[in-house]
C-alpha positions as a Python dict, from the first residue, in 0.01 Angstrom:
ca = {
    (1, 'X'): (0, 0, 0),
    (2, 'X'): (38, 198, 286),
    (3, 'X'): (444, 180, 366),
    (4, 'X'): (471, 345, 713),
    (5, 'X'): (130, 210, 800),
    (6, 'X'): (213, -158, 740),
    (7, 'X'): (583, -72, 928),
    (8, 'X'): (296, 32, 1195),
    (9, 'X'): (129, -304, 1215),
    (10, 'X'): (-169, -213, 961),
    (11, 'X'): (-108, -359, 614),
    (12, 'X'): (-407, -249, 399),
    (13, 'X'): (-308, -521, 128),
    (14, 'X'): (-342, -767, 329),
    (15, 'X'): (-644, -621, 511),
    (16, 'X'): (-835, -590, 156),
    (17, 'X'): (-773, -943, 52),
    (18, 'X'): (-878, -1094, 421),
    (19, 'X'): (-1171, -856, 390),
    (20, 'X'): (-1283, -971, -7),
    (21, 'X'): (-1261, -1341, 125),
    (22, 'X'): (-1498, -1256, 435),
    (23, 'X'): (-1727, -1107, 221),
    (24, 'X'): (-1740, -1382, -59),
    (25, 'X'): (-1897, -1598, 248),
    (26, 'X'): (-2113, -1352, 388),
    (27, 'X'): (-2292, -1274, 34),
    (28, 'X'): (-2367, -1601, -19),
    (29, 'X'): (-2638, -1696, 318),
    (30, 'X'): (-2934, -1825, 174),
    (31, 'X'): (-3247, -1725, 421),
    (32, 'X'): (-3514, -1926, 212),
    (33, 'X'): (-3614, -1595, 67),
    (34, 'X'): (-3526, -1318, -171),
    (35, 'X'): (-3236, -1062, -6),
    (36, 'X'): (-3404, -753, 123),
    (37, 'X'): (-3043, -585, 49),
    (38, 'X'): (-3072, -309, -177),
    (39, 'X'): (-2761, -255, -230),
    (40, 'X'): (-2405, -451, -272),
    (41, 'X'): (-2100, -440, -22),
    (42, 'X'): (-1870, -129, -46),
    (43, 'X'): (-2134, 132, 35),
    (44, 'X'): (-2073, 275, 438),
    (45, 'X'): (-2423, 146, 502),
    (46, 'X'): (-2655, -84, 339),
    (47, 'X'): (-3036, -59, 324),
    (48, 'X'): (-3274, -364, 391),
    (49, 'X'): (-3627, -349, 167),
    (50, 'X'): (-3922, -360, 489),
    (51, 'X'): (-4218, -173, 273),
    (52, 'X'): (-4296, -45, -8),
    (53, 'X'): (-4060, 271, -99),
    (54, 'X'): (-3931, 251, 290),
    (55, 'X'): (-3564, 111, 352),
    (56, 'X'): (-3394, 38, 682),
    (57, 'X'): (-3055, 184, 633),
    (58, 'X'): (-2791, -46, 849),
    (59, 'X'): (-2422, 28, 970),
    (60, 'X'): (-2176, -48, 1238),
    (61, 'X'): (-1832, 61, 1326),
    (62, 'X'): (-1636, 129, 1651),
    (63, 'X'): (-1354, 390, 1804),
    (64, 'X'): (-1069, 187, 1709),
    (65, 'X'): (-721, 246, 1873),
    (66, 'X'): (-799, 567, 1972),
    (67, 'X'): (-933, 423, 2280),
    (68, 'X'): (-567, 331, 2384),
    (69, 'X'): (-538, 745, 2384),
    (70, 'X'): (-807, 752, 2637),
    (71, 'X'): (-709, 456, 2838),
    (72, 'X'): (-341, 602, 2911),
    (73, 'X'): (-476, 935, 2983),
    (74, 'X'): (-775, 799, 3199),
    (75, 'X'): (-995, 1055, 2975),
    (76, 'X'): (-1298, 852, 2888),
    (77, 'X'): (-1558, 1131, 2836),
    (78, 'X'): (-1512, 1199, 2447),
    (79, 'X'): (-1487, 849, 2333),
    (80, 'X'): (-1858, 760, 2292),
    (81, 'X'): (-1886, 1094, 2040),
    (82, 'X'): (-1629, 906, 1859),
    (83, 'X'): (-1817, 616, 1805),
    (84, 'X'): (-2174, 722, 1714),
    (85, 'X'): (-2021, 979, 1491),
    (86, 'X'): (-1865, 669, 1302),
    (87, 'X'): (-2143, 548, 1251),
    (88, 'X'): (-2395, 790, 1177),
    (89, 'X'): (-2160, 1009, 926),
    (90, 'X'): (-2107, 641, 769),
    (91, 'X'): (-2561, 652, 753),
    (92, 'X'): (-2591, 967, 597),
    (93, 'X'): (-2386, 873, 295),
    (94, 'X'): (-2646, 658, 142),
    (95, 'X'): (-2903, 948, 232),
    (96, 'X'): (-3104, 807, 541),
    (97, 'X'): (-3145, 996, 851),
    (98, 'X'): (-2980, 831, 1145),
    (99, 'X'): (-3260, 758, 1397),
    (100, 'X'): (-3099, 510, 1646),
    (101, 'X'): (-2795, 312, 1747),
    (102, 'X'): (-2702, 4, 2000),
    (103, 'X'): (-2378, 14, 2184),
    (104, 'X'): (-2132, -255, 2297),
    (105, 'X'): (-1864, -219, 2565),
    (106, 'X'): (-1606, -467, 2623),
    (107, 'X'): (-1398, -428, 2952),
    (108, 'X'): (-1170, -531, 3113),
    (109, 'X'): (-1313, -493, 3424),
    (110, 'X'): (-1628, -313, 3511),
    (111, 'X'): (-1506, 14, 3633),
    (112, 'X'): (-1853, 219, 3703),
    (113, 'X'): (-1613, 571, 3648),
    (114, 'X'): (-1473, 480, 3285),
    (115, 'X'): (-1802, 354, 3186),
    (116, 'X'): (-1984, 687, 3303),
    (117, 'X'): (-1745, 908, 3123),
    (118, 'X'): (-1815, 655, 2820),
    (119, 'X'): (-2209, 713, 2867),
    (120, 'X'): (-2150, 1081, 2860),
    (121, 'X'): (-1989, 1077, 2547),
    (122, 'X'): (-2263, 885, 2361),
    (123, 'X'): (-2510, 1125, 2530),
    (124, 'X'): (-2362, 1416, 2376),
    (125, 'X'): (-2304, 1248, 2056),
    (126, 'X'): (-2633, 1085, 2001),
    (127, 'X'): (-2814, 1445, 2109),
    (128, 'X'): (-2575, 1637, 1814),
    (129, 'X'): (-2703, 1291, 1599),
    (130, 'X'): (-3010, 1354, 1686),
    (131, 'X'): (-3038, 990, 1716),
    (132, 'X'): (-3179, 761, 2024),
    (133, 'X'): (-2964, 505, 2226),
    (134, 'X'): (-3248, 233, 2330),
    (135, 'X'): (-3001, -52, 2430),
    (136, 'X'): (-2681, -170, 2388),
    (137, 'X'): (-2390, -462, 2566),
    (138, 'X'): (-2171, -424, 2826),
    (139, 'X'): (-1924, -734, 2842),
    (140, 'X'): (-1637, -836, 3104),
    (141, 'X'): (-1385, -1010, 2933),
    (142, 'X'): (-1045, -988, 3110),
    (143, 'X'): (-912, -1278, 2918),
    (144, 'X'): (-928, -1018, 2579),
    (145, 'X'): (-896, -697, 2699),
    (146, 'X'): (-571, -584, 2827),
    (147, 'X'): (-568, -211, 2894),
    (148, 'X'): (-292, 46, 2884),
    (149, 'X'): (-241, 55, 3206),
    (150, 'X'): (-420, -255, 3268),
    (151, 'X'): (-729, -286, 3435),
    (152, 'X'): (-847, -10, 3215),
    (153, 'X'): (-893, -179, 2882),
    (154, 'X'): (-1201, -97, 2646),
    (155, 'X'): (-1309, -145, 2309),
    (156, 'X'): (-1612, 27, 2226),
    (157, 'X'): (-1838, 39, 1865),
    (158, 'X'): (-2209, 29, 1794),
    (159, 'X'): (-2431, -71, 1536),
    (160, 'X'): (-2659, 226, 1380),
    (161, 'X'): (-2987, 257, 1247),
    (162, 'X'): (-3213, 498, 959),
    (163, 'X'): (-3480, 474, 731),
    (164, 'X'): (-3449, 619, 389),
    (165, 'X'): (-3703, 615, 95),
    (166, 'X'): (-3567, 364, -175),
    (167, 'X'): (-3628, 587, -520),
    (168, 'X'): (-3409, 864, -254),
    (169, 'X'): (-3117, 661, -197),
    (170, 'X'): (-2772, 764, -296),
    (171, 'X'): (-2452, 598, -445),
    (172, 'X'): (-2262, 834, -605),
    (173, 'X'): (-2453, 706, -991),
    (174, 'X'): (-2497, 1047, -1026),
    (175, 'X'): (-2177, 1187, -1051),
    (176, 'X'): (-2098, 1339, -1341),
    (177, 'X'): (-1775, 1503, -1497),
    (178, 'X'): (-1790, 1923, -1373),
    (179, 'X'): (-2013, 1858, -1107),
    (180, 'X'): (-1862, 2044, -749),
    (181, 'X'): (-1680, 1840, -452),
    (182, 'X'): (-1753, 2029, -174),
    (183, 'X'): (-1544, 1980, 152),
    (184, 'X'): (-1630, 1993, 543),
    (185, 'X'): (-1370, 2022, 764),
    (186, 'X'): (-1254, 1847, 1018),
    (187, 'X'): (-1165, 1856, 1367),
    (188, 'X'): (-833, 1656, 1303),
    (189, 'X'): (-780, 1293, 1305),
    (190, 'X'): (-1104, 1183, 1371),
    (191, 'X'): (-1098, 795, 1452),
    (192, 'X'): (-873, 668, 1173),
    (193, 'X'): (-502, 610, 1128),
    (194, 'X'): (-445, 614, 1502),
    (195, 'X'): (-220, 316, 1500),
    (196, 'X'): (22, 519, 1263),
    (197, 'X'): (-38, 862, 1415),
    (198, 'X'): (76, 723, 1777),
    (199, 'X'): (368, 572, 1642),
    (200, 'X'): (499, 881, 1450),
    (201, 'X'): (434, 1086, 1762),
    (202, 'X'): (497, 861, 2032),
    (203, 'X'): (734, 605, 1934),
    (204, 'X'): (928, 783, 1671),
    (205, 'X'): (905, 1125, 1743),
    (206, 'X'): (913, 1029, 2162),
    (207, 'X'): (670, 1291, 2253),
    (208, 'X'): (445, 1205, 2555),
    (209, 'X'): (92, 1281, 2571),
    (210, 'X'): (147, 1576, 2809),
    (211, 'X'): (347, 1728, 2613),
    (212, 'X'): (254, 2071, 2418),
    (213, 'X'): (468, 2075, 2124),
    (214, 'X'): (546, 2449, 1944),
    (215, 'X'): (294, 2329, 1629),
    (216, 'X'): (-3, 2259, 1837),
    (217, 'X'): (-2, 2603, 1934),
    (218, 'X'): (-43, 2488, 2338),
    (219, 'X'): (-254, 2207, 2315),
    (220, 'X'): (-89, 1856, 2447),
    (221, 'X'): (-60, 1571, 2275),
    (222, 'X'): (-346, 1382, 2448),
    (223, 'X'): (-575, 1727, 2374),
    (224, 'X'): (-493, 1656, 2012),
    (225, 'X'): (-525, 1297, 1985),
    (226, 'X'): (-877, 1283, 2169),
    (227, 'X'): (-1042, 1549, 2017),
    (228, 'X'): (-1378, 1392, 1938),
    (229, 'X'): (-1514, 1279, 1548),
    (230, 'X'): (-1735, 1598, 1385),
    (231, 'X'): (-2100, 1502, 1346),
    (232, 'X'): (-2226, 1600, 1000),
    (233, 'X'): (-2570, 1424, 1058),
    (234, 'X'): (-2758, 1801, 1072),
    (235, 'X'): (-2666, 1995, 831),
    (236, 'X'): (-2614, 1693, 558),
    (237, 'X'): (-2975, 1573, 653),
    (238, 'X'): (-3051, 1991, 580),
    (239, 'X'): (-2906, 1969, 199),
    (240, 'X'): (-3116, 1681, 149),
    (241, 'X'): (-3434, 1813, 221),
    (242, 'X'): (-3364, 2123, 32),
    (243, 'X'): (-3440, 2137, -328),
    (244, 'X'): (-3038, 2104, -444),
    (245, 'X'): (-3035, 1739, -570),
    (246, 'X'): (-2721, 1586, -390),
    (247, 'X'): (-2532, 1374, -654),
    (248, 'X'): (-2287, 1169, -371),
    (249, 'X'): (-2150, 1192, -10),
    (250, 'X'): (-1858, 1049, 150),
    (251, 'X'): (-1728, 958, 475),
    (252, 'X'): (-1345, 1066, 468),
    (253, 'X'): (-1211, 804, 722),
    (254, 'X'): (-973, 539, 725),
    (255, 'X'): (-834, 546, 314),
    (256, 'X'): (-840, 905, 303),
    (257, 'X'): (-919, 1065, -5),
    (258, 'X'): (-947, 715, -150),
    (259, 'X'): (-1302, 694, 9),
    (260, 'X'): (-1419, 940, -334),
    (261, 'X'): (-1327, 635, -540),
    (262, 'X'): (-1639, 451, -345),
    (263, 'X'): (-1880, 640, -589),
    (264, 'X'): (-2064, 419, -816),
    (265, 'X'): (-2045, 639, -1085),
    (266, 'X'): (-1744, 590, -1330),
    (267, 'X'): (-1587, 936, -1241),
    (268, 'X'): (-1269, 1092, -1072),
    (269, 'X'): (-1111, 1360, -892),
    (270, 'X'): (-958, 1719, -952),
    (271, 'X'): (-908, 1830, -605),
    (272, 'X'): (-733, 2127, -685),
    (273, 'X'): (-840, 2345, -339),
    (274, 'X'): (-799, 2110, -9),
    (275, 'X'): (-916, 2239, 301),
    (276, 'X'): (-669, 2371, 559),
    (277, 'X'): (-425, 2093, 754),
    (278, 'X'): (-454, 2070, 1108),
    (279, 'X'): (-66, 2109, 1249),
    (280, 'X'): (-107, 1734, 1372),
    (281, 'X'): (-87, 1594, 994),
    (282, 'X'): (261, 1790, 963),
    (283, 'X'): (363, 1689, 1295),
    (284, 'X'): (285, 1297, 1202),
    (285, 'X'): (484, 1341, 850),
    (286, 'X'): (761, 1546, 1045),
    (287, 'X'): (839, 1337, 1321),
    (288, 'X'): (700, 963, 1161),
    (289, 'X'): (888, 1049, 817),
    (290, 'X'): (543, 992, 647),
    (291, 'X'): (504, 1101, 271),
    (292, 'X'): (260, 1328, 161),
    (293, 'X'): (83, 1049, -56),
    (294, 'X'): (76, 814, 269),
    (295, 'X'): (-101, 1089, 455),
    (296, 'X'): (-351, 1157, 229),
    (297, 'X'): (-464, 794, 192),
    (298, 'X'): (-462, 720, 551),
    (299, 'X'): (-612, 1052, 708),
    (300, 'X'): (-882, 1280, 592),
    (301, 'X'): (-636, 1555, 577),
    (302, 'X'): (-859, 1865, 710),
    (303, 'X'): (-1138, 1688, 569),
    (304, 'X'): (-1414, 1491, 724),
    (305, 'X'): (-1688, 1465, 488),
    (306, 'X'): (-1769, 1578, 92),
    (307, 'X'): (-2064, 1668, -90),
    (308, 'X'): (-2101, 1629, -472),
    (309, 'X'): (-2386, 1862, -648),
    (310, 'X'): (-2418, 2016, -928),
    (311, 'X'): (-2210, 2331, -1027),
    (312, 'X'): (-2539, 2494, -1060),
    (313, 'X'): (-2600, 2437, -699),
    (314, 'X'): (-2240, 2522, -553),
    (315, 'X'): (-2373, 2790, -350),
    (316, 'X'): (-2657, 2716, -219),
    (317, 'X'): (-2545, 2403, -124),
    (318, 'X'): (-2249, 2569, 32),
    (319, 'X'): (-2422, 2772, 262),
    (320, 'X'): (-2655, 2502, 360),
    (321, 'X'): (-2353, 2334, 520),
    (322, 'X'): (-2136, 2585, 631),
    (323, 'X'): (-2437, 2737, 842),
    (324, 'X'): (-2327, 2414, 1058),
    (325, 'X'): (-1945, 2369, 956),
    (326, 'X'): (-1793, 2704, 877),
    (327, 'X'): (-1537, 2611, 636),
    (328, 'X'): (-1711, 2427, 435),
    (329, 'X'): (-1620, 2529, 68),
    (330, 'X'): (-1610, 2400, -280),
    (331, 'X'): (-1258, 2170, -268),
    (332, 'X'): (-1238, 2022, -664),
    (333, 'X'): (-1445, 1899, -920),
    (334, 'X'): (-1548, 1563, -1071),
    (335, 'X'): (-1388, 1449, -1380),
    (336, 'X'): (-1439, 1205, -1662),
    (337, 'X'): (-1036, 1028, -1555),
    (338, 'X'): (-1245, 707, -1430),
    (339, 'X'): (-1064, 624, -1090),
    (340, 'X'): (-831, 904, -1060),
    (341, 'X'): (-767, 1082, -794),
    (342, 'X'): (-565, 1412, -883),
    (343, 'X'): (-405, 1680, -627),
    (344, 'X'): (-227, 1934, -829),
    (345, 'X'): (-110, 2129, -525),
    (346, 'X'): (77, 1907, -404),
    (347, 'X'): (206, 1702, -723),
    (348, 'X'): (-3, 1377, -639),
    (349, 'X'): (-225, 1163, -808),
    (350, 'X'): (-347, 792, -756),
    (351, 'X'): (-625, 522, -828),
    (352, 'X'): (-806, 293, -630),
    (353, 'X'): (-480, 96, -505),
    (354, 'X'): (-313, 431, -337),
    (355, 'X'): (-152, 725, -453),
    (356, 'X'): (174, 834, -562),
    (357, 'X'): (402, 1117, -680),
    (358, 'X'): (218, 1211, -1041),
}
């Protein structure tokens, strides 16, 4: 379990076994048919059977408390990015290509400002998607949203849409021990481990969002906090129609590094060359008093998204990517230590319930 996260108001034990309950229920509707799921929960999208060889692959996710960020600077305009990159990075890992996504905005009250700058970030997010917005739902609800300042509460998510041939989906099966992790970076937090992040900086460290800290090199607070989700929708969707056979993909969001151990293949982790560390992560373990374990398993730690392929097809695949995401580079390999997650570096290693000090 997360320590300083829980201490935050997020405990991820608890969160797992509320989660395992809801799904138990879900997995058991009974249409009067046979389930046009293809696969099981766990996955970041599932993919409904409509034809022969022809999948619908499904997803949803939101901003999560990031949105307080924008709501106490009054910056609304990078928000919507936020939330269809969620979403369609969260596609993409089961190898469809994104092709549209539904809103919904819950308000506090309908300020015609806020929700512009909103629209303008799912504009430019949906045109880097490449993805259409045909609809979406805009509800008032002042009796559940309280904003920060209030009247200027939000919440904000969307549910996402692809298609993806069935014999072309993938899991992560076919991982394999010495097969190449590569890594794309990030462009720092992302959309996860806000709740944690704003209490290290704010609360426990007392900086205020206008404030430009030494490590951020003369960026604010806010400027750090609200810089929008990358979009890896182009260049992964590039890779797959190449001829490199991609072996997995993973969203690194909420979990961390944990998010490998989604793989269905029974595999782990040498990462023995992380990307580079934004100077937010040290700032959150500096002024929070975050361990270097909790960090990793919370945030994606200068890492948005992985690619597993062959070793065979480390550079090719490589430069694929980093055409769109200079950076991009091979990170660790796969090994045979079933759950594992090892980072020599920095003396840690872990399984699926969190890492610790190896």
């Amino acid at each position: 379990m997360s320590d300083a996260y829980a201490a935050s108001g997020v405990d991820t034990d608890k969160t797992d076994s509320a989660l395992s309950g809801l799904v138990a229920v879900l997995s058991s509707i009974n249409t009067g048919g046979p389930s046009r799921s293809v696969l099981g929960s766990g996955h970041y999208a599932n993919v409904l059977r409509v034809a022969p060889n022809l999948g619908i692959a499904v997803g949803t996710d939101g901003v999560g408390s990031k949105v307080i960020v924008a709501e106490e600077t009054g910056r609304f305009d990078t928000v919507g990015i936020d939330c269809v990159a969620m979403n369609v990075n969260d596609l993409i890992c089961v190898g469809a290509e994104p092709i549209a996504l539904v809103d919904y905005i819950a308000v506090e009250a309908a300020d015609p400002e806020m929700l512009r700058q909103i629209a303008v970030g799912l504009k430019v997010g949906a045109e880097a998607a490449g993805v259409e917005i045909p609809g979406g739902e805009l509800a008032i609800l002042p009796e559940l949203i309280r904003g920060h300042p209030s009247p200027s509460g939000f919440d904000l998510c969307a549910a996402a849409f692809g298609t993806v041939a069935l014999d072309a989906i993938i899991t992560g099966s076919d991982c394999a021990a010495g097969d190449c992790v590569l890594g794309m970076p990030s462009s720092g937090l992302h959309s996860n481990g806000y709740t944690l992040a704003r209490r290290a900086l704010q609360a426990d460290g007392g900086l205020a969002l206008t404030d430009r800290p030494a490590a951020l090199s003369g960026a604010s607070v806010a400027d750090v906090l609200l810089e929008p989700t990358v979009i890896y929708v182009r260049a992964v969707l590039e890779l797959l129609r190449s001829d490199v056979r991609v072996h997995g993909l993973a969203h690194i969001t909420g979990g961390g590094v944990l998010n490998l151990l989604r793989m269905e293949a029974d595999i782990g982790f040498n990462l023995d060359a992380p990307l580079d560390v934004a100077p937010v992560f040290d700032l959150i373990r500096e002024l929070g008093g975050v361990s270097e374990s909790e960090l990793w398993e919370v945030f994606n730690m200068g890492c948005g998204f992985v690619v597993i392929v062959g070793a065979q097809d480390e550079a090719q695949a490589t430069a694929i990517l980093a055409a769109n995401h200079p950076g991009t580079r091979r990170i660790g390999t796969v090994t045979a230590d079933s759950d594992r997650i090892t980072l020599p570096t920095l003396g840690i290693a872990g399984g699926p319930d969190g890492l610790a000090a190896a």
